[in-house]
N, C-alpha and C positions, 0 to 999 in steps of 0.2 A: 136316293135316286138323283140322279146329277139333274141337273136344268141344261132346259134346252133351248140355244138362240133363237130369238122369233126371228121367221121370214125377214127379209128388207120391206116385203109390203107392211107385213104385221109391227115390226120396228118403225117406219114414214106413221102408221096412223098412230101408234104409241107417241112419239115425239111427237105430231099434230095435237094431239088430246094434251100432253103436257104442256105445250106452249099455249093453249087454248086456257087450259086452267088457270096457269100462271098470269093470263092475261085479265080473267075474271076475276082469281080471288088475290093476286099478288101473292100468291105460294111461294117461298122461296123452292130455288132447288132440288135444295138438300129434305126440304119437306114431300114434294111432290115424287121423289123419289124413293123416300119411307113409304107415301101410299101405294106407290106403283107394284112396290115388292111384295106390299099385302095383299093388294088386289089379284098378282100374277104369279103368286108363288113357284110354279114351275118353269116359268121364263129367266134367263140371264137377261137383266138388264144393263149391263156394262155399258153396250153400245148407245143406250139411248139416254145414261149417265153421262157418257163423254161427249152426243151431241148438244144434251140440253147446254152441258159447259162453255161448249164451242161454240153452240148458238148467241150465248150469253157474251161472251168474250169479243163477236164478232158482231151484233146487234145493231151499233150507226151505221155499218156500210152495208147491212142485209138493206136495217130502212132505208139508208139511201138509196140504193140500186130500185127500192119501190118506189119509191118519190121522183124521181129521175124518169121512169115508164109510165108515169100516171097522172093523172089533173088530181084525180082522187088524193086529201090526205089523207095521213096513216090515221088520225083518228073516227076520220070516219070508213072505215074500211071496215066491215062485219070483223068480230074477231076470230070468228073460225078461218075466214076466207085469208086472216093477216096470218096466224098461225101456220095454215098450209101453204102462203105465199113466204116466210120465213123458214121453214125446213125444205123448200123446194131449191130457195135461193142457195143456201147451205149448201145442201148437195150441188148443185152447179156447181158453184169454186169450189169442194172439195173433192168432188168425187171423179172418179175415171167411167162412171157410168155414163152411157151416149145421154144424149138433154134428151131429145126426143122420150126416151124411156122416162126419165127424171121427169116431165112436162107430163107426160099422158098418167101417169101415179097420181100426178097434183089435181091433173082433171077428175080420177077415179074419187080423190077425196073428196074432191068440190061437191062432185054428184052425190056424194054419199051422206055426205056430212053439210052440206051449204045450203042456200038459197036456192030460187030454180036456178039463174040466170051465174050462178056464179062461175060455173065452169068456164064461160063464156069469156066473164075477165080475168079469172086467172092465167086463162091459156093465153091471151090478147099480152098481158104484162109479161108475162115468162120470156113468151117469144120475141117481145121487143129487150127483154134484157139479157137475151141471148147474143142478140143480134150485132 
């Protein structure tokens, strides 16, 4: 049976949850991407192979562009909240998707995966580093 692309949403919380790990247990990559294929066997993860890369490749001007929007440092930033501010940022400069859509995803995670109040800053920082 072939595997089948996850969603863009089901892909955003995949890369969130792996940047989330990675920032917990210092998983490399290449490891957290052996789990991922155990975990999801009937998904192709290509896509969120080639983000964690890119994430990674790209990582001082993601944190910068957080650093720049916020009093908050990165270390003290929740790390789920730093996770879905890091794939949000991503997609901004990479993607053709409108930000609005890109921003209201990072809310959906925030709400879902964060703090009460987190949606709050995330959307607060996005929007100024859109701007």
């Amino acid at each position: 049976m072939a595997k089948k692309n996850p969603s863009p949403a089901k892909l955003r919380e995949l890369v969130m949850q792996a940047l989330y790990q990675k920032e917990i247990s210092g998983s490399s990559n290449t490891d957290l991407i052996k789990q991922f294929k155990q975990d999801h066997k009937n998904l192709s993860l290509k896509h969120l192979e080639i983000n964690l890369k890119e994430i990674k490749k790209n990582i001082l001007d993601i944190d910068s562009t957080i650093n720049k929007h916020t009093n908050v440092k990165i270390d003290q930033i929740s790390k789920i909240e730093l996770a879905i501010l890091r794939q949000a940022i991503y997609e901004i400069k990479t993607s053709n998707l409108d930000k609005p859509i890109i921003i209201s995803e990072a809310i959906r995670l925030s709400k879902r995966f964060g703090q009460d109040s987190s949606h709050k800053f995330i959307n607060a920082l996005l929007d100024k580093a859109m701007s």
